[in-house]
N, C-alpha and C positions, 0 to 999 in steps of 0.2 A: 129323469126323475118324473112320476108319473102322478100328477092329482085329477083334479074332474073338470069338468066341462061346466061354464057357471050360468049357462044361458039360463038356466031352471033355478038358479039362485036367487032369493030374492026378488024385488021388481024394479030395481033399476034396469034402465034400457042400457046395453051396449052394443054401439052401432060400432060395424067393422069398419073402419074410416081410413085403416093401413096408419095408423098415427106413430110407428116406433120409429119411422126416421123423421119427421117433422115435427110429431109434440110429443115432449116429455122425453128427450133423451138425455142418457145421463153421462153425466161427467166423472171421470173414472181421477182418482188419486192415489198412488204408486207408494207401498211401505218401503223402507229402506231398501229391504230384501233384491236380493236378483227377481229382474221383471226381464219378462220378453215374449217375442212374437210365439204364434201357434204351431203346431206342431205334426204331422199328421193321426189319421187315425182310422181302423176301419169302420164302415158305417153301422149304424142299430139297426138292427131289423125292425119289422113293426113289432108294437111289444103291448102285452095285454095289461090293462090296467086291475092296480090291489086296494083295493078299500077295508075301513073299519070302521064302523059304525057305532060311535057313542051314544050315552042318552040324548044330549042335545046338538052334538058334535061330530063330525064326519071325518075322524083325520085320516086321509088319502097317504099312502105313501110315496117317498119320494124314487126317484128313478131307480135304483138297484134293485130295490122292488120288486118292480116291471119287470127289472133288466131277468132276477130268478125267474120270472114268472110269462117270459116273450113268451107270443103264441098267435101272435096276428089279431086281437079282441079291437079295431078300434073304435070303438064305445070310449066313451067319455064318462067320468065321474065328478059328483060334486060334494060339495059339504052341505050341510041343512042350512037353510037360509037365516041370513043372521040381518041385523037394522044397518039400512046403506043410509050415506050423508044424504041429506035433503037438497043437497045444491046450491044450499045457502049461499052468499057470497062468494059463488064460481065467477069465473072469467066467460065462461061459455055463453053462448046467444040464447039458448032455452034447458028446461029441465033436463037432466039425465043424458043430455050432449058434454061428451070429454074438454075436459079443461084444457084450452090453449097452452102451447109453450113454448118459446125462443128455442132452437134445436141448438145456440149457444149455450157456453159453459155458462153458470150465474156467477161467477167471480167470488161466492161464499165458501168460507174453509168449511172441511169437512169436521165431524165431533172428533175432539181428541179426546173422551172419558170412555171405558169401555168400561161392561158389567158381564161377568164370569165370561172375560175375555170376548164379547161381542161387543161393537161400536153401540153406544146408547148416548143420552142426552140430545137427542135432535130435535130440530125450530118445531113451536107450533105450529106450524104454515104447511102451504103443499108440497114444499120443497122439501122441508124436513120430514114429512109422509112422504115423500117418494126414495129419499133415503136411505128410511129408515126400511120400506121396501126391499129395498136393492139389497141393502147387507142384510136383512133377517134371510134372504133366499138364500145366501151361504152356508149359514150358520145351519138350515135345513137340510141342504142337500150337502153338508160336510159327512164325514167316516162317523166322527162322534151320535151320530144318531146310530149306529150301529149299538153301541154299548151304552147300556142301564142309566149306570149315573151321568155321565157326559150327556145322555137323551135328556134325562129329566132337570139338567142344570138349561140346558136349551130353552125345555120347552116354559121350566117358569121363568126364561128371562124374558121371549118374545110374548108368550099369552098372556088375558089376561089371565086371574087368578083363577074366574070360574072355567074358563076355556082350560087354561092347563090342568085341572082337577078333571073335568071329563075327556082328557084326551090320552093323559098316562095308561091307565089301565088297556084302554084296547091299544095301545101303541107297543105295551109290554110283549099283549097277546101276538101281538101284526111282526113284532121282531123276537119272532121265536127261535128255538133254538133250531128246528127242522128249516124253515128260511135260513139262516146263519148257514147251515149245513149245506144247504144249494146252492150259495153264494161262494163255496169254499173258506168258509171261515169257522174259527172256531167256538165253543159257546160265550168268549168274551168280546166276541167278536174282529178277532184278531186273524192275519194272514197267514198260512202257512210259512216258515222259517225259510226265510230265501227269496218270499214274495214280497210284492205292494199292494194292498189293497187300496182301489181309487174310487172315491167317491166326492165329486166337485164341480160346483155352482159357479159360472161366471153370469152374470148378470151384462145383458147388451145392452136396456133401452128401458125405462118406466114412462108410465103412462096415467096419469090423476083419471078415473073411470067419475069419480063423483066428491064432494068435495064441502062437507056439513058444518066445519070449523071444530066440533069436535069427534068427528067419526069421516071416515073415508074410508073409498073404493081404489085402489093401485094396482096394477098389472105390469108384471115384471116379466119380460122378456128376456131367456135364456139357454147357452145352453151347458151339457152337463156330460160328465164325462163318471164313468161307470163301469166297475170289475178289476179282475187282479194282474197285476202284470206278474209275470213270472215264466220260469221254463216248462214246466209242467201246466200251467194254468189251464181250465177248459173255459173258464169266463173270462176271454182275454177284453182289454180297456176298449168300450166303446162311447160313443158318442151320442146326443140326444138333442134335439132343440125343443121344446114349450114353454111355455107363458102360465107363469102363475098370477093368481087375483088374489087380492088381500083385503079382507073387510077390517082398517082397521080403526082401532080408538085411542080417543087420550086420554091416558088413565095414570094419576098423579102424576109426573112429571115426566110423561117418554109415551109414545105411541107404540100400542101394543098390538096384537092380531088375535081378532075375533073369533074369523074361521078363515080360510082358503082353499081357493080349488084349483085345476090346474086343467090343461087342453092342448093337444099337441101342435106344434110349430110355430109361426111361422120357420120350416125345414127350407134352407136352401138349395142347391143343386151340387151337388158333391163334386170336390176340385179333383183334383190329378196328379196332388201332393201324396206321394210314398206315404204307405200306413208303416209307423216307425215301431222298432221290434218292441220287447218285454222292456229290455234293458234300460232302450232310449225313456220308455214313459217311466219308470222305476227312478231313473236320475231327473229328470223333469219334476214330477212331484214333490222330491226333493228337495231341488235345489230354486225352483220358482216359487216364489211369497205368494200369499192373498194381495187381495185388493179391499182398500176401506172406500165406499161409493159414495160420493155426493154432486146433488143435482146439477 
């Protein structure tokens, strides 16, 4: 899933400090569903990044994107700078340094109220920002952005109002029917008869960038799996690791995203686990659940 690079975002500082395994990782909570381990896959190539450029809003698309559009670009993209937290009431020792965090579980359940089927109702707190992080990066990088209404049920549940109002139309534009058509899908964006179309976000690790009481900086760490399984397929299921940013706010009762941008890796070093056929990722998708994420 492919967004921008936020160094040119905004003017808070983010120092590289390697913080996904020491601050702010997060604690993962298992739906009923069959859960289980990973699976193989073959690797992404490098893949060029898709941008659409609203009036005030930048929305980047997410990995499938790319995945139509690989070409070795790596260039990085952002969204137009949006108001980061002031750093009010951080944890942290000076301005604009990322907020501390126990790399244990915090012992707090996660939301049990969802809104058009995405987890909503989370803490004022940073916790509940970085949550609310974690599962908004699903719901993004799900299939349903692929198709119209399920897009635009999305995008007014995570934005706010003004953000989702300037992001629909060029999002319309960005998933057009000739994109659809690269992807092997077809104008409702659906898979050829026989195929899977995969597009899916696991979230590894968040990270509190900055922390205003009612506005925050989050970085989500993840990675993301991308294309169709099938016998015929020419976009067969790959793999992807980046880190998205989320400028976000509290706006009546739930934290919602401003803008976002995205930057490739941290990529680890590729295991030696067998890339598993059409078939196997086809039932996989299937038959393994989401995850609801809390800190």
């Amino acid at each position: 899933m492919s967004l921008g690079d936020s160094q040119s975002n905004g003017d808070a500082t983010r120092p590289d400090d390697g913080g996904y395994g020491g601050t702010g990782q997060t604690r993962t909570r298992y739906h009923d569903q069959q859960t289980g381990g990973p699976y193989g896959g073959a690797r992404r190539p490098k893949s060029s990044r898709g941008m659409v450029t609203g009036v005030a809003v930048v929305a980047v698309l997410i990995a499938a994107i790319a995945f139509a559009n690989r070409g070795g670009d790596d260039s990085s993209t952002s969204t137009s700078p949006s108001t980061k937290g002031s750093g009010s009431g951080s944890n942290s020792g000076s301005a604009g340094q990322p907020d501390t965090a126990p790399t244990a579980a915090s012992g707090k359940q996660p939301v049990t109220t969802k809104k058009a089927d995405i987890p909503a109702g989370f803490a004022h707190d940073r916790q509940g920002v970085q949550s609310a992080a974690a599962n908004y990066a699903v719901s993004l990088g799900s299939a349903g952005m692929f198709r119209k209404d399920s897009r635009d049920k999305i995008i007014d549940t995570l934005f706010t109002a003004e953000a989702a109002a300037k992001l629909k139309a060029p999002l319309d534009k960005a998933y057009s029917a000739n994109l659809l058509t690269r992807l092997g899908l077809d104008a409702g964006g659906n898979a050829p008869e026989g195929s899977t179309f995969v597009s899916r976000v696991t979230p590894l690790g968040t990270k509190t960038v900055a922390y205003g009481g009612s506005t925050a900086t989050v970085e989500v760490w993840y990675v993301g799996l991308s294309g169709i399984a099938g016998d015929k397929s020419t976009n067969p299921v790959t793999s992807s690791w980046n880190t998205w940013t989320y400028d976000m706010r509290w706006s009546g009762d739930d934290w919602k995203v401003v803008s976002y941008t995205e930057k490739e890796g941290p990529t680890p070093v590729p295991g030696d686990g067998r890339a598993a056929d059409s078939d196997e990722i086809s039932k996989a998708i299937d038959e393994y659940g989401g995850f609801t994420y809390a800190r």
